[in-house]
PDB file of N, CA, C, O and CB in Angstrom:
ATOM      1  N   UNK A   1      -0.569  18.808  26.438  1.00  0.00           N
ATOM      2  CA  UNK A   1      -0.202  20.202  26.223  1.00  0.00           C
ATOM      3  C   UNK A   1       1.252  20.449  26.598  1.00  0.00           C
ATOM      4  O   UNK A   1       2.025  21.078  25.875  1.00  0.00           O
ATOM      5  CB  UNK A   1      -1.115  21.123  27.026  1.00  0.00           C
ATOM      6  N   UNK A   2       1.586  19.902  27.807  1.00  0.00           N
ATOM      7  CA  UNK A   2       3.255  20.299  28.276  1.00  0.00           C
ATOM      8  C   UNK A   2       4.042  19.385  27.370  1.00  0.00           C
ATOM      9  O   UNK A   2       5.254  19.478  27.569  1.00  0.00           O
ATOM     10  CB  UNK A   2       3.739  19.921  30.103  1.00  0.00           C
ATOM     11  N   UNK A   3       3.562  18.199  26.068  1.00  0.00           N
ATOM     12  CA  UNK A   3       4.586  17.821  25.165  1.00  0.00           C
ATOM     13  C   UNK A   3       4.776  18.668  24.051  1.00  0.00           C
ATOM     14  O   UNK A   3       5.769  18.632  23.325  1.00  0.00           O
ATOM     15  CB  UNK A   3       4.374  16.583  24.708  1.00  0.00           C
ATOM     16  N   UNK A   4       3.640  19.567  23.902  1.00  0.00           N
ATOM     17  CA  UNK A   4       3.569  20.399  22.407  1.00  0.00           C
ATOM     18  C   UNK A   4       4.706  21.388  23.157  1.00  0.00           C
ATOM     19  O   UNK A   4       5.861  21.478  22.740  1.00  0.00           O
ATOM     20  CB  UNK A   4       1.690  21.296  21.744  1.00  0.00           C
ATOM     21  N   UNK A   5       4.208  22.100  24.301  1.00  0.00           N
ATOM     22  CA  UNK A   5       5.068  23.289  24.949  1.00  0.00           C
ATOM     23  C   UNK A   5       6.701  22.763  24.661  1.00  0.00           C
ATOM     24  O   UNK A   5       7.631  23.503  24.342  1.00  0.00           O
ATOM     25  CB  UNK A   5       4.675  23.486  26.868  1.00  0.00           C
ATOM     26  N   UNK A   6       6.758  21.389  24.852  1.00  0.00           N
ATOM     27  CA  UNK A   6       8.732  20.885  24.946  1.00  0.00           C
ATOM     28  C   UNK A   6       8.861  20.615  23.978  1.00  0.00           C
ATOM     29  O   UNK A   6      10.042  20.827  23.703  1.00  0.00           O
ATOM     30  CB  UNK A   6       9.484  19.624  25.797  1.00  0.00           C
ATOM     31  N   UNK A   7       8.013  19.975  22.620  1.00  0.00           N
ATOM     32  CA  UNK A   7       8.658  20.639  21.316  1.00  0.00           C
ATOM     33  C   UNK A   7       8.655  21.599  20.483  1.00  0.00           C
ATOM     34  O   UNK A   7       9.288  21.479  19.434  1.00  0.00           O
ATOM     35  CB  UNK A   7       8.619  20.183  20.665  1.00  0.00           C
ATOM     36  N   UNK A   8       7.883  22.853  20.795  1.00  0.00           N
ATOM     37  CA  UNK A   8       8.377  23.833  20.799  1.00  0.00           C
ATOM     38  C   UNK A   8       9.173  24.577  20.896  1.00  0.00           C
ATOM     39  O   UNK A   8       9.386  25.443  20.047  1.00  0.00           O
ATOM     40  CB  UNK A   8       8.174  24.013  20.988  1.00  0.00           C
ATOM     41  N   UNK A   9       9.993  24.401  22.236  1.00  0.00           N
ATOM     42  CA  UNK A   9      10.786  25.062  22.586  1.00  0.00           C
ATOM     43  C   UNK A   9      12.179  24.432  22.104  1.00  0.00           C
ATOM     44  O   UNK A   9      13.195  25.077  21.845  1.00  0.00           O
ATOM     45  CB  UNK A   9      10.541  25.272  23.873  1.00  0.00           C
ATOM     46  N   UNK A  10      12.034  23.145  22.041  1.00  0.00           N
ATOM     47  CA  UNK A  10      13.335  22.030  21.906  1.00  0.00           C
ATOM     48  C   UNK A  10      13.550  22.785  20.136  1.00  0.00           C
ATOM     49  O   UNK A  10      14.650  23.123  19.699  1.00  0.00           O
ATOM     50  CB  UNK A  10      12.749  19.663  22.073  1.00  0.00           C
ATOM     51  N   UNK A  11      12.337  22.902  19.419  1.00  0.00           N
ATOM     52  CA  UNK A  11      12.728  23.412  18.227  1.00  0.00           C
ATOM     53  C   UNK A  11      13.354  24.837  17.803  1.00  0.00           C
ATOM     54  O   UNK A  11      14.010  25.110  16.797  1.00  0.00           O
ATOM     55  CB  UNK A  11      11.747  23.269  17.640  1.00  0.00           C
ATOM     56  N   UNK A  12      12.916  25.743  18.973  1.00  0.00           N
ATOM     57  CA  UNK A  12      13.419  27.497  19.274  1.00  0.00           C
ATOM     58  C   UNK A  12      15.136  26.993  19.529  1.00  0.00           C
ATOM     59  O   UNK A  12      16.200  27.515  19.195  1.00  0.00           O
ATOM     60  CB  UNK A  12      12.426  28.540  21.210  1.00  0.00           C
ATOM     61  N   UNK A  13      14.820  25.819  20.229  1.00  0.00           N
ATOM     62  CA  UNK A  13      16.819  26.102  20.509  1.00  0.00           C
ATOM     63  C   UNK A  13      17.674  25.777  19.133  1.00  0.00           C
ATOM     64  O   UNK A  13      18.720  26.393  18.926  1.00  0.00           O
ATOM     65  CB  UNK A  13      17.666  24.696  21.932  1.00  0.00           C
ATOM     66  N   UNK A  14      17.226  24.860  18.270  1.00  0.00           N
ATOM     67  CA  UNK A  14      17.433  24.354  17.435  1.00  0.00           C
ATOM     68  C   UNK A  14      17.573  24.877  15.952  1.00  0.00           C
ATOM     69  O   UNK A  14      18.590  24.818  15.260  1.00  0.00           O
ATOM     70  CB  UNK A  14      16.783  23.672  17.659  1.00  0.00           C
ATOM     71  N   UNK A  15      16.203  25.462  15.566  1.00  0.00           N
ATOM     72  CA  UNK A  15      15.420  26.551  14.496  1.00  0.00           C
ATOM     73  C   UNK A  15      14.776  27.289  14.792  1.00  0.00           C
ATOM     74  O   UNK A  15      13.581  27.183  14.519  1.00  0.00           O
ATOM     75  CB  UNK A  15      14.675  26.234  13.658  1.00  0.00           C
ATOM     76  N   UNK A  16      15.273  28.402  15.499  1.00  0.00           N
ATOM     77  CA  UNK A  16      14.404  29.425  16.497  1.00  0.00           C
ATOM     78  C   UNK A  16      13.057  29.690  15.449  1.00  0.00           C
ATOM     79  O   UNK A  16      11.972  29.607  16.025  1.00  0.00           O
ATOM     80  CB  UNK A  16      15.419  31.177  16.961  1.00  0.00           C
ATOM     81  N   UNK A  17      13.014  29.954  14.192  1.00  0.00           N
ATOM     82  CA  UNK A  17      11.451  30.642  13.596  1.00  0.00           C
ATOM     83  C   UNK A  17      10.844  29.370  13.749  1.00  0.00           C
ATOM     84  O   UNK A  17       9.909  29.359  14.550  1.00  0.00           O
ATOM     85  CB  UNK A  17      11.271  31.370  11.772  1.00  0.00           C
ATOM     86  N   UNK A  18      11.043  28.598  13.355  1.00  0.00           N
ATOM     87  CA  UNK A  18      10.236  27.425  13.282  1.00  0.00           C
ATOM     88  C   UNK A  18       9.564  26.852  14.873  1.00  0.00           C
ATOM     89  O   UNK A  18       8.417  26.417  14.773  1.00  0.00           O
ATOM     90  CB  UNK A  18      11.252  26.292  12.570  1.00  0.00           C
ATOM     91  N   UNK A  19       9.948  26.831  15.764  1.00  0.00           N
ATOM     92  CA  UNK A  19       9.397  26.780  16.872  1.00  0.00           C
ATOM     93  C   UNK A  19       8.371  27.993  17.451  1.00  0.00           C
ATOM     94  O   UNK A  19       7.709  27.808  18.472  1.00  0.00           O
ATOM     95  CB  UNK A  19      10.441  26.571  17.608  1.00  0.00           C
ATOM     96  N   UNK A  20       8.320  29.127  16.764  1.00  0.00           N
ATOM     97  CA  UNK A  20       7.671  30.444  17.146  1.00  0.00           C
ATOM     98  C   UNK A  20       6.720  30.424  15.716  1.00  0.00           C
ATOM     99  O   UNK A  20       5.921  31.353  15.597  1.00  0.00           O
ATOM    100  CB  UNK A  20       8.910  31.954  17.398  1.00  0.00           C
ATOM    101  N   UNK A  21       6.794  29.230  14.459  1.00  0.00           N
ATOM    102  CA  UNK A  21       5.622  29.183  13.803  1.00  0.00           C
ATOM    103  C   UNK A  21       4.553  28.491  13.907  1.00  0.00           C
ATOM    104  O   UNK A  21       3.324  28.528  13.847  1.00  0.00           O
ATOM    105  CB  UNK A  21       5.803  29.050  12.931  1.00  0.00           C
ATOM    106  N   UNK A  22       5.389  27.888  14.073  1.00  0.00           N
ATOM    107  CA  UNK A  22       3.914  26.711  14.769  1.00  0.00           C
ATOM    108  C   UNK A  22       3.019  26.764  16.121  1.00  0.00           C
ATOM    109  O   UNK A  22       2.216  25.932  16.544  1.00  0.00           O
ATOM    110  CB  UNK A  22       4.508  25.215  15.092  1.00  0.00           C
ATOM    111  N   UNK A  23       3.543  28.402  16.831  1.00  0.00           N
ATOM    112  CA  UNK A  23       2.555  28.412  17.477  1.00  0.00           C
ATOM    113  C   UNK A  23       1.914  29.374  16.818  1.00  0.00           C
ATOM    114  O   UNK A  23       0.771  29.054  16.491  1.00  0.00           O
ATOM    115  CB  UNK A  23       2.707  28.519  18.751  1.00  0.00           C
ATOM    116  N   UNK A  24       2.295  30.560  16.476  1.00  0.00           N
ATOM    117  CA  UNK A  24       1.953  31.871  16.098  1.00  0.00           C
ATOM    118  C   UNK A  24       1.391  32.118  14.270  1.00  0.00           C
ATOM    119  O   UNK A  24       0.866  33.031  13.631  1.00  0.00           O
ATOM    120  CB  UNK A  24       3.405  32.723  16.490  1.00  0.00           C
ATOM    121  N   UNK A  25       1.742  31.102  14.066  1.00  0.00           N
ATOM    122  CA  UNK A  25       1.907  30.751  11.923  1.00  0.00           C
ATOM    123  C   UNK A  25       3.176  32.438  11.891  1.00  0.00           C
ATOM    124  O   UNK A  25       4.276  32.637  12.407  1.00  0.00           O
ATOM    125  CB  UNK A  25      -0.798  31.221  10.301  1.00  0.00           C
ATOM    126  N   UNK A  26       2.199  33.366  10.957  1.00  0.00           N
ATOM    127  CA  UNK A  26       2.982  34.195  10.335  1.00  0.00           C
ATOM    128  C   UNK A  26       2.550  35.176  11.065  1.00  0.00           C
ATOM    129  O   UNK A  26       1.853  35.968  10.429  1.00  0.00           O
ATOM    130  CB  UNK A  26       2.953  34.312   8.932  1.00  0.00           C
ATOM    131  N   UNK A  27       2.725  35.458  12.335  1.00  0.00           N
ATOM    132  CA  UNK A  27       2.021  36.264  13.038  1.00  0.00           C
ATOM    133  C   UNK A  27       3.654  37.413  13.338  1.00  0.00           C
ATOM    134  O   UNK A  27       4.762  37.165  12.862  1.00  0.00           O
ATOM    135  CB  UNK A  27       1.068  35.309  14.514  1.00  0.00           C
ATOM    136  N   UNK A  28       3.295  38.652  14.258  1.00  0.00           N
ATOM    137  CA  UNK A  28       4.759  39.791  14.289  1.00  0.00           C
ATOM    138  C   UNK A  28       5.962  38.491  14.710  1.00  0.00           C
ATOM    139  O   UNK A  28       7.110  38.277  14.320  1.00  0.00           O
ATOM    140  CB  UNK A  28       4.638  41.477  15.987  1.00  0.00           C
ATOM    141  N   UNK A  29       4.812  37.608  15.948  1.00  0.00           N
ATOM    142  CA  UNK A  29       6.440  37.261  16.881  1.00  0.00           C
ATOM    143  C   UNK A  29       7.159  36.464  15.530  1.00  0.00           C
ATOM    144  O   UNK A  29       8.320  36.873  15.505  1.00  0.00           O
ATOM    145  CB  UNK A  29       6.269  35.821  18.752  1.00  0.00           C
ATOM    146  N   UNK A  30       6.975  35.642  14.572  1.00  0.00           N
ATOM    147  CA  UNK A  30       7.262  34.935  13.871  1.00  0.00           C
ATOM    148  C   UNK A  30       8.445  35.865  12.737  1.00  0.00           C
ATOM    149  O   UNK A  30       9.414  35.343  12.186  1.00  0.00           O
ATOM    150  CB  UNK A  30       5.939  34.324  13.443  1.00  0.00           C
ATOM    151  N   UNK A  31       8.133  36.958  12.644  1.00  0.00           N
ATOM    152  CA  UNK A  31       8.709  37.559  11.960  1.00  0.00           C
ATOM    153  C   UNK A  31       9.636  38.649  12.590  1.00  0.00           C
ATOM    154  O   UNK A  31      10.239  39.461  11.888  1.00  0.00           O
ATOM    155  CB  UNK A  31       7.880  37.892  11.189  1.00  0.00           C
ATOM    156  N   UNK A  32       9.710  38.622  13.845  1.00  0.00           N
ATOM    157  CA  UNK A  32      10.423  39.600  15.057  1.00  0.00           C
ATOM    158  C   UNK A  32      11.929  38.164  15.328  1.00  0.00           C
ATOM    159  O   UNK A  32      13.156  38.251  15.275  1.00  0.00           O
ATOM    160  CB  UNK A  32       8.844  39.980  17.053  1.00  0.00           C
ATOM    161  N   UNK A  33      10.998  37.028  15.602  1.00  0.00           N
ATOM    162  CA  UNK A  33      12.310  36.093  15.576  1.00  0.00           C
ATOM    163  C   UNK A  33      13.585  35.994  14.606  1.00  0.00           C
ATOM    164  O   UNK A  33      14.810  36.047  14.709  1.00  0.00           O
ATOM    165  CB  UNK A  33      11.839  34.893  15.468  1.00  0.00           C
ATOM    166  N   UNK A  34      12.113  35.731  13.087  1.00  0.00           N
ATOM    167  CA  UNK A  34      13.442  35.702  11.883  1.00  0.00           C
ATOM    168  C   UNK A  34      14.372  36.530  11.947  1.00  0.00           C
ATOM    169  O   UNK A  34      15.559  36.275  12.154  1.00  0.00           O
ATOM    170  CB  UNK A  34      13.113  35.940  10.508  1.00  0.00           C
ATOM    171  N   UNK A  35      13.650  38.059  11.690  1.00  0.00           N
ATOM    172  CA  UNK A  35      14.876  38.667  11.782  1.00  0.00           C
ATOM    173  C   UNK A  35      16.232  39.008  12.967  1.00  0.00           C
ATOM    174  O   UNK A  35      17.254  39.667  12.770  1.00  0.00           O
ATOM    175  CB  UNK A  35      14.439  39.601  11.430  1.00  0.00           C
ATOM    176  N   UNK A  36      15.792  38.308  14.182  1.00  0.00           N
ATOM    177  CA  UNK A  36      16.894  38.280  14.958  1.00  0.00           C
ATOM    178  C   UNK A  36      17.731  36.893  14.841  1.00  0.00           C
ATOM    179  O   UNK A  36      18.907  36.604  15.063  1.00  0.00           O
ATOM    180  CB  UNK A  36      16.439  38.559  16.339  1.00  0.00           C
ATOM    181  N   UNK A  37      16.873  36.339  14.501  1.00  0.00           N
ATOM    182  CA  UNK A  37      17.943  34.822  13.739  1.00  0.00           C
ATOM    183  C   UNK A  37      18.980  35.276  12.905  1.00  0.00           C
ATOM    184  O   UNK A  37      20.176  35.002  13.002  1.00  0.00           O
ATOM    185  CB  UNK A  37      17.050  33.656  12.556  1.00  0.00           C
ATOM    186  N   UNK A  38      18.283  36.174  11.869  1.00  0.00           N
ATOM    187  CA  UNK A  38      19.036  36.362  10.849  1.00  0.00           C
ATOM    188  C   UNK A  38      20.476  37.408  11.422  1.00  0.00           C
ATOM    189  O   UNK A  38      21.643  37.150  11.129  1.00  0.00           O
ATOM    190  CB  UNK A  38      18.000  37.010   9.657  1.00  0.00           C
ATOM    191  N   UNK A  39      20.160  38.252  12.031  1.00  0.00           N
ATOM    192  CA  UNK A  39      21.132  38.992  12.685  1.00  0.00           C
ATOM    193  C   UNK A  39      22.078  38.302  13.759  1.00  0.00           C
ATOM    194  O   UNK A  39      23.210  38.754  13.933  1.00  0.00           O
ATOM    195  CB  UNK A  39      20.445  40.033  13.275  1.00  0.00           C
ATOM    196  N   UNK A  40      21.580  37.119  14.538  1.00  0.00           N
ATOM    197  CA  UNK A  40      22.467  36.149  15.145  1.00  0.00           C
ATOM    198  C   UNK A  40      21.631  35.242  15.526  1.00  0.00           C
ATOM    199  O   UNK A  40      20.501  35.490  15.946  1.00  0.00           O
ATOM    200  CB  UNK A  40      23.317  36.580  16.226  1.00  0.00           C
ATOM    201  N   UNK A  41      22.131  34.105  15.406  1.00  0.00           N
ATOM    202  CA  UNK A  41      21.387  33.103  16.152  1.00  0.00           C
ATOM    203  C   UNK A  41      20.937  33.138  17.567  1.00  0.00           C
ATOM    204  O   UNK A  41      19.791  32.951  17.977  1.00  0.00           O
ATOM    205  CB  UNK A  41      22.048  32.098  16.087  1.00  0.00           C
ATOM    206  N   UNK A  42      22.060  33.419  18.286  1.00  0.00           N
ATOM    207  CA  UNK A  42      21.739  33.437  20.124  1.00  0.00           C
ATOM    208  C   UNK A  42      20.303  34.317  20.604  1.00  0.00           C
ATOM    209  O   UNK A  42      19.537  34.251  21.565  1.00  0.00           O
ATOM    210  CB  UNK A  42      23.270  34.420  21.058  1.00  0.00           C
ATOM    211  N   UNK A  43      20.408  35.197  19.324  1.00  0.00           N
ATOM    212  CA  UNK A  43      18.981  36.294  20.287  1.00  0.00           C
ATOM    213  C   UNK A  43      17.685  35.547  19.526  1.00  0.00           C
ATOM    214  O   UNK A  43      16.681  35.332  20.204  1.00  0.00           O
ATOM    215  CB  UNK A  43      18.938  38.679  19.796  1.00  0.00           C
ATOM    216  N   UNK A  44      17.709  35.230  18.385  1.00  0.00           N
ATOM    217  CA  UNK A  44      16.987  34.447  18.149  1.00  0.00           C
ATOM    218  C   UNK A  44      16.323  33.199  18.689  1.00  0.00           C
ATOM    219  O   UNK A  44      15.277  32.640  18.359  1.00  0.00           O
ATOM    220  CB  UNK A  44      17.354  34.358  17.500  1.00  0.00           C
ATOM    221  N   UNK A  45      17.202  32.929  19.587  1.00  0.00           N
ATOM    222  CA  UNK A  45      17.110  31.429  20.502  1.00  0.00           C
ATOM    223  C   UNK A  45      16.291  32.320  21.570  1.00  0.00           C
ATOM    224  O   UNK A  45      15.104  32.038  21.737  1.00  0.00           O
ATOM    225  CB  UNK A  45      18.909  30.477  21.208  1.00  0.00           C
ATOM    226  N   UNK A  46      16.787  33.236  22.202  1.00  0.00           N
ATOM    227  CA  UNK A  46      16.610  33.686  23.493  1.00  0.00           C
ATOM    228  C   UNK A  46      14.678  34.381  23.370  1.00  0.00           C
ATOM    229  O   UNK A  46      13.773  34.133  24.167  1.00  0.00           O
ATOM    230  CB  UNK A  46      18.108  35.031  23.859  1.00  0.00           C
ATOM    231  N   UNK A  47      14.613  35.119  22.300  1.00  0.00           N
ATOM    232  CA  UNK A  47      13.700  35.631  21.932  1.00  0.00           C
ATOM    233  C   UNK A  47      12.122  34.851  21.789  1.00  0.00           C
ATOM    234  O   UNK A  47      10.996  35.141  22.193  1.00  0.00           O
ATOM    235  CB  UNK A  47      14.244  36.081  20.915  1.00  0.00           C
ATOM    236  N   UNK A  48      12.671  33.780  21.039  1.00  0.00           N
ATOM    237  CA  UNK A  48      11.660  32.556  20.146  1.00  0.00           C
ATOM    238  C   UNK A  48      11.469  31.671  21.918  1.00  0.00           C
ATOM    239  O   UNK A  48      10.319  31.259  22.071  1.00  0.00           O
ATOM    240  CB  UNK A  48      12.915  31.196  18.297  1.00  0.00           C
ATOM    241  N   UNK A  49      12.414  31.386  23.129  1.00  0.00           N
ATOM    242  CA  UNK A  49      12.080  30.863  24.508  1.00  0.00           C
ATOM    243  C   UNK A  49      11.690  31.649  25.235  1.00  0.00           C
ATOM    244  O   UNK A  49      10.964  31.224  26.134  1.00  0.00           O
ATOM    245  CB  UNK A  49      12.955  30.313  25.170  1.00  0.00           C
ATOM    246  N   UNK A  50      12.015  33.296  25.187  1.00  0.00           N
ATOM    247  CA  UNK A  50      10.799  33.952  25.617  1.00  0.00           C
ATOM    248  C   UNK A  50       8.987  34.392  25.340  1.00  0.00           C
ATOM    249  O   UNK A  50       8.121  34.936  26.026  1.00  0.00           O
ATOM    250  CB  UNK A  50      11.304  34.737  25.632  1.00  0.00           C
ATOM    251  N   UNK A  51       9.047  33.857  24.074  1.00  0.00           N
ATOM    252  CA  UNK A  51       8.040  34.060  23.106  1.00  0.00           C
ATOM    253  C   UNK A  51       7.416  32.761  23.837  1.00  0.00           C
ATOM    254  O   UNK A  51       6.716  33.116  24.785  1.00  0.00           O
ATOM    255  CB  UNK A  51       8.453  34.097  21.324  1.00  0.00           C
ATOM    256  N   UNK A  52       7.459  31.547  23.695  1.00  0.00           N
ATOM    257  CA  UNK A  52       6.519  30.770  23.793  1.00  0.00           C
ATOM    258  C   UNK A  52       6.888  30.297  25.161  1.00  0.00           C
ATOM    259  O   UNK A  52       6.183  29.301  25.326  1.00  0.00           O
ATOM    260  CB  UNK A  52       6.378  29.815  22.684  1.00  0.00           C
ATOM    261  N   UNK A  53       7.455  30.437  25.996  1.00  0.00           N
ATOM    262  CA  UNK A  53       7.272  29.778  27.594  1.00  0.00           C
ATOM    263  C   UNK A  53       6.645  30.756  28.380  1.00  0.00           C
ATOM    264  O   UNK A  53       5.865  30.416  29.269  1.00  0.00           O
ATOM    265  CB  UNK A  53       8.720  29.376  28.421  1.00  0.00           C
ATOM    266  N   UNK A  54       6.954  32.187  28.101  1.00  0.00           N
ATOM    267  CA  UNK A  54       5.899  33.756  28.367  1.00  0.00           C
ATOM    268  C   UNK A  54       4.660  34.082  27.902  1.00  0.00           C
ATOM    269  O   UNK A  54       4.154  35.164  28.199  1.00  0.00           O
ATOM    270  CB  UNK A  54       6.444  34.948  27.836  1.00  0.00           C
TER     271      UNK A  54
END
């Protein structure tokens, strides 16, 4: 379980939606990330490592 949790997150730093889909699929957080990706990357990062380590 704590290897799925570190690629998860290793993928939020990386492709923030994509690390917040594969836990959630197409669920709000998945679509709360994109669009802060899309508006900047950094909150997107920050958002998608609060999402799945919270």
């Amino acid at each position: 379980m704590a290897s799925a949790t570190f690629l998860e997150v290793l993928l939020a730093i990386l492709i923030p939606p994509v690390g917040v889909f594969l836990r959630y699929d197409c669920g709000i957080e998945f679509w709360i990330d994109l669009l802060l990706t899309i508006l900047g990357y950094i909150p997107g990062i920050i958002y998608a490592i609060y999402v799945l380590v919270g």
